[in-house]
N, C-alpha and C positions, 0 to 999 in steps of 0.2 A: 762866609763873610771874613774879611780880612781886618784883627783889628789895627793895624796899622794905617786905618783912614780913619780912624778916629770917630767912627759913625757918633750919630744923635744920638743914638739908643742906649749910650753909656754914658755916664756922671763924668765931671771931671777928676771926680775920686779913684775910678777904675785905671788910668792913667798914672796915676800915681804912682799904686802898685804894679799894673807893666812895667815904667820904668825903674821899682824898683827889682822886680823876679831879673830882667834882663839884666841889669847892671849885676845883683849879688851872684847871681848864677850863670853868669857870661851863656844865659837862653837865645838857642837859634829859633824857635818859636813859642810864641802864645797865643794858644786858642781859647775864643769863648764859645760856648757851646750852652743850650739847654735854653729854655724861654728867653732871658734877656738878648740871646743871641738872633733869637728866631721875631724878636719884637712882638712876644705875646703874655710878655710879663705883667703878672699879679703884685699888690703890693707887699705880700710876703716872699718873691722870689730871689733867690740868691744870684750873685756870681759864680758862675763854672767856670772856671780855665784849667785847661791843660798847658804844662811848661814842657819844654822839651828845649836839653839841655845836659852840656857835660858834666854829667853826674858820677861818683865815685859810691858812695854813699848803698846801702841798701834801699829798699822802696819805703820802708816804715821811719827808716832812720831820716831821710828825704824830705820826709812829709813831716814830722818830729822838727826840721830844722825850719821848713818854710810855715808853719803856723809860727815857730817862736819868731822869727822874721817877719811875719806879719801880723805879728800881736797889740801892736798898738794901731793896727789902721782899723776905723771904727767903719767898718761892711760886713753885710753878711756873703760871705764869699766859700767857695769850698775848689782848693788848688790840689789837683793832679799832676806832680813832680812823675818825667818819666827823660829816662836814659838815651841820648842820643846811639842810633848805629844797631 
């Protein structure tokens, strides 16, 4: 699934934070992946994305920056920062 068609299966909240990982992290992809992806979501199921993008940064260091980046959006989400190339 591509989320650049903006399927039903996502909140307009989810959007938000796309536009935000793309913008902060000049990301050439985001993927969702996991139940909400697959439209077999419970109501405790999280956001997966994976970002993929020019990263400089370590993987923990990454991941350290994009949770404080997404600290104040109120989802339950779990983002996989990973290294173009």
């Amino acid at each position: 699934m591509r989320l650049t068609t903006r399927s039903k299966l996502f909140g307009q909240e989810i959007w938000i934070i796309v536009d935000l990982l793309v913008e902060k992290y000049n990301s050439v992809a985001v993927f969702s992946f996991g139940s909400r992806a697959r439209g077999d979501l419970k109501p405790w199921s999280i956001y997966d994305l994976s970002i993929i993008a020019d990263l400089n940064e370590q993987y923990l260091d990454r991941i350290r920056d994009m949770l404080s980046a997404l600290n104040e959006v109120d989802l339950q989400l779990k983002a996989s920062p990973f290294k173009r190339g």
